[in-house]
PyMOL CGO cylinders between C-alpha atoms (Angstrom):
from pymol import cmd
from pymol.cgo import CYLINDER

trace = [
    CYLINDER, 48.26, 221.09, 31.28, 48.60, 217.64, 33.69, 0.3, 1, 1, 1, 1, 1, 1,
    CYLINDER, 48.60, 217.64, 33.69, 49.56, 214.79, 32.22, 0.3, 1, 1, 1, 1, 1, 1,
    CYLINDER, 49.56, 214.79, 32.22, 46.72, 212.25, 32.29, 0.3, 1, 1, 1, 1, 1, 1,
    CYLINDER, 46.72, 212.25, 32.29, 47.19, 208.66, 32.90, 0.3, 1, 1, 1, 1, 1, 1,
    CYLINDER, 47.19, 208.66, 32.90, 45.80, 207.42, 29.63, 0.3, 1, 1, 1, 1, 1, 1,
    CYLINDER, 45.80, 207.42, 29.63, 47.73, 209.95, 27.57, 0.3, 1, 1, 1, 1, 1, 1,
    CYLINDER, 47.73, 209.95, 27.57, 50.87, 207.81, 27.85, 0.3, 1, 1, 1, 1, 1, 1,
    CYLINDER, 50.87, 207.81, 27.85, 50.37, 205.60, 25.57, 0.3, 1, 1, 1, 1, 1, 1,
    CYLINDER, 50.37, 205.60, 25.57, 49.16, 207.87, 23.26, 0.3, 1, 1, 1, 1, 1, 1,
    CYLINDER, 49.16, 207.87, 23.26, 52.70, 209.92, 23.45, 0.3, 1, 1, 1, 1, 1, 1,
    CYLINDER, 52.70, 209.92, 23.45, 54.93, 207.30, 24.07, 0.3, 1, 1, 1, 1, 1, 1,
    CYLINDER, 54.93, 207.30, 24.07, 53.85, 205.55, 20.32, 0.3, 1, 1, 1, 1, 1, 1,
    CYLINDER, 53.85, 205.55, 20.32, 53.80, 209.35, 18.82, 0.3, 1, 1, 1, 1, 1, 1,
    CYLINDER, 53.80, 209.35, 18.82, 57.48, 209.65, 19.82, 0.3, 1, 1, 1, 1, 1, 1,
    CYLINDER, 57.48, 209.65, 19.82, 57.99, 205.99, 18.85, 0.3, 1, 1, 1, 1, 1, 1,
    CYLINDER, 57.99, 205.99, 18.85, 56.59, 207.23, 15.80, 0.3, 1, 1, 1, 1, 1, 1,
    CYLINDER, 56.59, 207.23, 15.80, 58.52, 210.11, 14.77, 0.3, 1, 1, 1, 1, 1, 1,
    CYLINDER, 58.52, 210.11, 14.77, 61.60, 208.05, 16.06, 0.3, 1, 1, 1, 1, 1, 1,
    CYLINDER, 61.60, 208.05, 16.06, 60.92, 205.56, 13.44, 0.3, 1, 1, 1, 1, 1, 1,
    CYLINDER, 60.92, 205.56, 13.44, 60.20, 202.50, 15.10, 0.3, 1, 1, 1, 1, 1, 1,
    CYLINDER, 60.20, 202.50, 15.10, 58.77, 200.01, 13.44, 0.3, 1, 1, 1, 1, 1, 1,
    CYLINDER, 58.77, 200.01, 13.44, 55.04, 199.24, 14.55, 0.3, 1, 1, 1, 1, 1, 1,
    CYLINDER, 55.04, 199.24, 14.55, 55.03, 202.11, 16.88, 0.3, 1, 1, 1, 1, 1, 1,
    CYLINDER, 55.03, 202.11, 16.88, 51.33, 201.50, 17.83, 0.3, 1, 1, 1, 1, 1, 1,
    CYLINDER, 51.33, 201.50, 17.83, 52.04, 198.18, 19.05, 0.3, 1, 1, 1, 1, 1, 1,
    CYLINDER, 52.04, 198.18, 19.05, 54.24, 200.16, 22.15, 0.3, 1, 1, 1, 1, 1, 1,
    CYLINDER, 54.24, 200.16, 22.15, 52.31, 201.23, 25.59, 0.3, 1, 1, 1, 1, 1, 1,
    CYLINDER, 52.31, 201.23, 25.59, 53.45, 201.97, 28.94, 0.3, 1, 1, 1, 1, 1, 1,
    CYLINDER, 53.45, 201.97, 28.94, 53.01, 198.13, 29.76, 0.3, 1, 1, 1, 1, 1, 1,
    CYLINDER, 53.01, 198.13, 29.76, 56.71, 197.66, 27.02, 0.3, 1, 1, 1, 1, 1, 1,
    CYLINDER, 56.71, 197.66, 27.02, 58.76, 200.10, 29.23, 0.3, 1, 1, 1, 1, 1, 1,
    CYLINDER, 58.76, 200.10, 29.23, 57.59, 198.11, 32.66, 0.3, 1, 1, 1, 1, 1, 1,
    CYLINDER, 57.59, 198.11, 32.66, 58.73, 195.22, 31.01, 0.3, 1, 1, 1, 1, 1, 1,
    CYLINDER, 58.73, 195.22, 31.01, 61.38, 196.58, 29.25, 0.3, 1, 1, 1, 1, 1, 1,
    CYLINDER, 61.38, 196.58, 29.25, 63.11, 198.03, 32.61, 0.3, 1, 1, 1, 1, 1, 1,
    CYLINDER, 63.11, 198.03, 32.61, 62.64, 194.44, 34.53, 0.3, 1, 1, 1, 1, 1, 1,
    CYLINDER, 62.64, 194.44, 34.53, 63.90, 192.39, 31.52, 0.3, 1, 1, 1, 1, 1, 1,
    CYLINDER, 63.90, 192.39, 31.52, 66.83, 194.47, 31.67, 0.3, 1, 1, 1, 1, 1, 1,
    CYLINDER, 66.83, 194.47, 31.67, 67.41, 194.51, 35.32, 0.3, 1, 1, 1, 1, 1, 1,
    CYLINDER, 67.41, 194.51, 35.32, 66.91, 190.85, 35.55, 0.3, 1, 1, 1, 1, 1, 1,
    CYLINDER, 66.91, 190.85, 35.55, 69.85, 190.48, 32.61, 0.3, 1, 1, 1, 1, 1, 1,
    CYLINDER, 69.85, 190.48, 32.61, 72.26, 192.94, 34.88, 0.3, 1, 1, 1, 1, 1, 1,
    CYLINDER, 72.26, 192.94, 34.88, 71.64, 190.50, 37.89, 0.3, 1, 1, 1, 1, 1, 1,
    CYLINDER, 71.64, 190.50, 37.89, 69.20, 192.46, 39.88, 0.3, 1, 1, 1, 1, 1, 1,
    CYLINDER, 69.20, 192.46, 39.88, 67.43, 190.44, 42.52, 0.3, 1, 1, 1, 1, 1, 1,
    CYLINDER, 67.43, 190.44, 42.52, 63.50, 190.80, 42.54, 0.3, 1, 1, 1, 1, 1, 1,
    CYLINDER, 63.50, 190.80, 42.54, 63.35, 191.87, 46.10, 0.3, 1, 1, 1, 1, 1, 1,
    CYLINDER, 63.35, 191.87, 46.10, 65.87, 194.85, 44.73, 0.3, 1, 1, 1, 1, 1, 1,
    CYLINDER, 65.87, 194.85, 44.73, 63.72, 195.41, 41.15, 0.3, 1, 1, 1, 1, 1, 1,
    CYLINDER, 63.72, 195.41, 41.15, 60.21, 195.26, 43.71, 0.3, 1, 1, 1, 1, 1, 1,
    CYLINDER, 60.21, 195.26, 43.71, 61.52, 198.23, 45.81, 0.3, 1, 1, 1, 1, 1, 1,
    CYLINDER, 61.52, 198.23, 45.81, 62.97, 200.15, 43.12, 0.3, 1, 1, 1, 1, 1, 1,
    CYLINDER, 62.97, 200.15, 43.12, 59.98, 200.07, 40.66, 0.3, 1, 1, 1, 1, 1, 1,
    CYLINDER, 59.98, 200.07, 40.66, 57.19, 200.00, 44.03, 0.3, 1, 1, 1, 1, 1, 1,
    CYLINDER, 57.19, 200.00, 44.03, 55.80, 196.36, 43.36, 0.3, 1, 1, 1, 1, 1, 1,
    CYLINDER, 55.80, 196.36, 43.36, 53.88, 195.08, 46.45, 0.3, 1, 1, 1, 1, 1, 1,
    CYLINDER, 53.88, 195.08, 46.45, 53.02, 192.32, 45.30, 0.3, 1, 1, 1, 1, 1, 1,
    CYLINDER, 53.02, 192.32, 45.30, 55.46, 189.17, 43.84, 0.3, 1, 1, 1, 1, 1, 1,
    CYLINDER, 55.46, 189.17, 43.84, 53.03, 188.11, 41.22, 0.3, 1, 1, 1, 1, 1, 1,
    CYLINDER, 53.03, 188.11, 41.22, 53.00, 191.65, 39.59, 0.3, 1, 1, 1, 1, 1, 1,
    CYLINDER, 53.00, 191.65, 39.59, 56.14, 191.39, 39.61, 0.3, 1, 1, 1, 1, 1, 1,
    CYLINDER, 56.14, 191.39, 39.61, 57.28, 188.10, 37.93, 0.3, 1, 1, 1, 1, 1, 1,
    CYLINDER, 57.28, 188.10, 37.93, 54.97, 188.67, 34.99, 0.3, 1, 1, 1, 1, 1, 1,
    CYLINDER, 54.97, 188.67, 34.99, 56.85, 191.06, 33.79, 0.3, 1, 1, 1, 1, 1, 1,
    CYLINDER, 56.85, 191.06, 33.79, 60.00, 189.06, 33.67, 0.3, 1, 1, 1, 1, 1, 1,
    CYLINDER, 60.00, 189.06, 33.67, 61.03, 186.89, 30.94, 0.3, 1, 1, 1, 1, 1, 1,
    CYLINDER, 61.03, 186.89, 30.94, 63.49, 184.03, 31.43, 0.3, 1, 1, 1, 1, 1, 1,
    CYLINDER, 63.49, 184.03, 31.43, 66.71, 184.29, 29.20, 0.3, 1, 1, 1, 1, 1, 1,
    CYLINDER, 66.71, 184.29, 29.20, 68.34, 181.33, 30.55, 0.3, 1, 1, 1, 1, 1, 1,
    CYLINDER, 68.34, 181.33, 30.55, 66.28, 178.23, 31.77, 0.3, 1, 1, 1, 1, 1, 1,
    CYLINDER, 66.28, 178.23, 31.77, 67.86, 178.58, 35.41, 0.3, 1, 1, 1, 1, 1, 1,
    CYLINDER, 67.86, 178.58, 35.41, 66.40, 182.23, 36.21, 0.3, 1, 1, 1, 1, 1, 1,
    CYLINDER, 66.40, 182.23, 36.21, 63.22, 180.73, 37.72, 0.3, 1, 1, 1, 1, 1, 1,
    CYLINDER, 63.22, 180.73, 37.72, 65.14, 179.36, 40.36, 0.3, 1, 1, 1, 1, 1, 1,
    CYLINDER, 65.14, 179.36, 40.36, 67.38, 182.22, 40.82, 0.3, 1, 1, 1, 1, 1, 1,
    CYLINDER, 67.38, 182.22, 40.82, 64.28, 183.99, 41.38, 0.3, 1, 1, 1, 1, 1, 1,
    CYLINDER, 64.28, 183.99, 41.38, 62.75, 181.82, 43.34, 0.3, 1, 1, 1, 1, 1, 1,
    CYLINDER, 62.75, 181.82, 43.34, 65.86, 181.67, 45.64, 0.3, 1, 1, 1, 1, 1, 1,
    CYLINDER, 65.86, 181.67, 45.64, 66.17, 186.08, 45.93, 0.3, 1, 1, 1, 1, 1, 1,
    CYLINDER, 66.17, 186.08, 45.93, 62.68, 185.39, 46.93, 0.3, 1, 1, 1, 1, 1, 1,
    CYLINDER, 62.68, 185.39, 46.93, 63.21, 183.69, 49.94, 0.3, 1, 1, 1, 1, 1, 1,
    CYLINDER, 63.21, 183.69, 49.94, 66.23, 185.87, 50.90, 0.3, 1, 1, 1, 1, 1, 1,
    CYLINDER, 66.23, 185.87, 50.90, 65.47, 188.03, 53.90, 0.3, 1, 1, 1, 1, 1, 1,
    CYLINDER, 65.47, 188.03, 53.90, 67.52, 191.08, 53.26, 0.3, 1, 1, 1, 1, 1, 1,
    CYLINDER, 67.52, 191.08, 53.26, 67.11, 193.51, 50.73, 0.3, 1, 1, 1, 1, 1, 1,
    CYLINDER, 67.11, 193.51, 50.73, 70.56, 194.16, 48.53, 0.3, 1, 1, 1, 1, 1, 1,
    CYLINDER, 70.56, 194.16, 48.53, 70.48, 196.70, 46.18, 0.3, 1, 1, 1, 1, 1, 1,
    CYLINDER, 70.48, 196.70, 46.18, 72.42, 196.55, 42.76, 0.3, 1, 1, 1, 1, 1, 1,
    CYLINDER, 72.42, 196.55, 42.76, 76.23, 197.19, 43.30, 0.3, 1, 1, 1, 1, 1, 1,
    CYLINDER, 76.23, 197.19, 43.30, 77.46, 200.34, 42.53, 0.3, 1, 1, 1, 1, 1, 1,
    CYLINDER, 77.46, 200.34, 42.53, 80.74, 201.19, 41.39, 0.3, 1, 1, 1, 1, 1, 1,
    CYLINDER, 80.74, 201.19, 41.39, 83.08, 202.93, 44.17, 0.3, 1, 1, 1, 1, 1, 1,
    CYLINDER, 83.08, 202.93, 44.17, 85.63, 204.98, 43.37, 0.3, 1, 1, 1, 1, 1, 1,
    CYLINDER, 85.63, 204.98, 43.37, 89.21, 204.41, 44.93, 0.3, 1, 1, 1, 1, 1, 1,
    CYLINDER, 89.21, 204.41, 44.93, 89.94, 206.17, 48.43, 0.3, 1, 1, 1, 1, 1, 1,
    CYLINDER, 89.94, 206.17, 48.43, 86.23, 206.72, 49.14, 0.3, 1, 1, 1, 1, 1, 1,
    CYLINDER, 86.23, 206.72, 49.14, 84.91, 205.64, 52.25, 0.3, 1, 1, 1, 1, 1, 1,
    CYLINDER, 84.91, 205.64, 52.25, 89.09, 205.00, 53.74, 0.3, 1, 1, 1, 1, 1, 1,
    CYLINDER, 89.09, 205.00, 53.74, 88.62, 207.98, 56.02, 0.3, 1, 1, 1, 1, 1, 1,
    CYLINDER, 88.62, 207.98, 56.02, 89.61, 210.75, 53.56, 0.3, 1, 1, 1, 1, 1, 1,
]
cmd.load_cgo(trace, "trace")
C-alpha cells in the first residue's frame, strides 16, 4: 500500500513511541525538517548549499526552519545569501585521489 502524505506523522510518533521518546505525539514531519537544517547550519553548511540539498525555492521557507545558536549566524546567513556560487559541504578526500592514479 502507498504511503500517504498525512500518514507521516502518524508513523513517525508510533516509532517515536515504541522508541521511548518522551512526548512522542508532540513529533511530526515539520521536527525532522528542522531537525536536518539545525544540524546542517551547526556543521557550517551555507543556506544556498542546505536550499539545494533539501529543494527549498524559496529563502523564507528556508530560514524558518533555522534556529540561531550563536548571535552572529544571522549575518553569516545573510552573507551565504548574497554569495553567487553554490559550494557544497566539504567532503573528506582520501590521499592519492584525484593525483592522476
Amino acid at each position: 500500500m502507498p504511503l500517504h502524505r498525512d500518514s507521516i506523522t502518524a508513523l513517525l510518533r508510533d516509532i517515536f513511541q515504541q522508541a521511548g521518546l518522551p512526548e512522542a505525539d508532540r513529533y511530526s514531519s515539520h521536527s525532522l525538517r528542522r531537525g536536518f537544517a539545525t544540524w546542517a547550519n551547526a556543521n557550517r553548511w551555507d543556506v544556498k548549499s542546505l536550499m539545494e540539498y533539501v529543494g527549498w525555492k524559496d529563502v523564507h521557507s528556508a530560514l524558518r526552519y533555522l534556529d540561531a545558536p550563536d548571535p552572529f549566524a544571522q549575518r553569516r546567513i545573510e552573507q551565504d545569501l548574497n554569495k553567487t556560487q553554490l559550494i557544497p559541504p566539504a567532503l573528506p578526500v582520501r590521499l592519492g585521489e584525484g593525483e592522476g592514479g
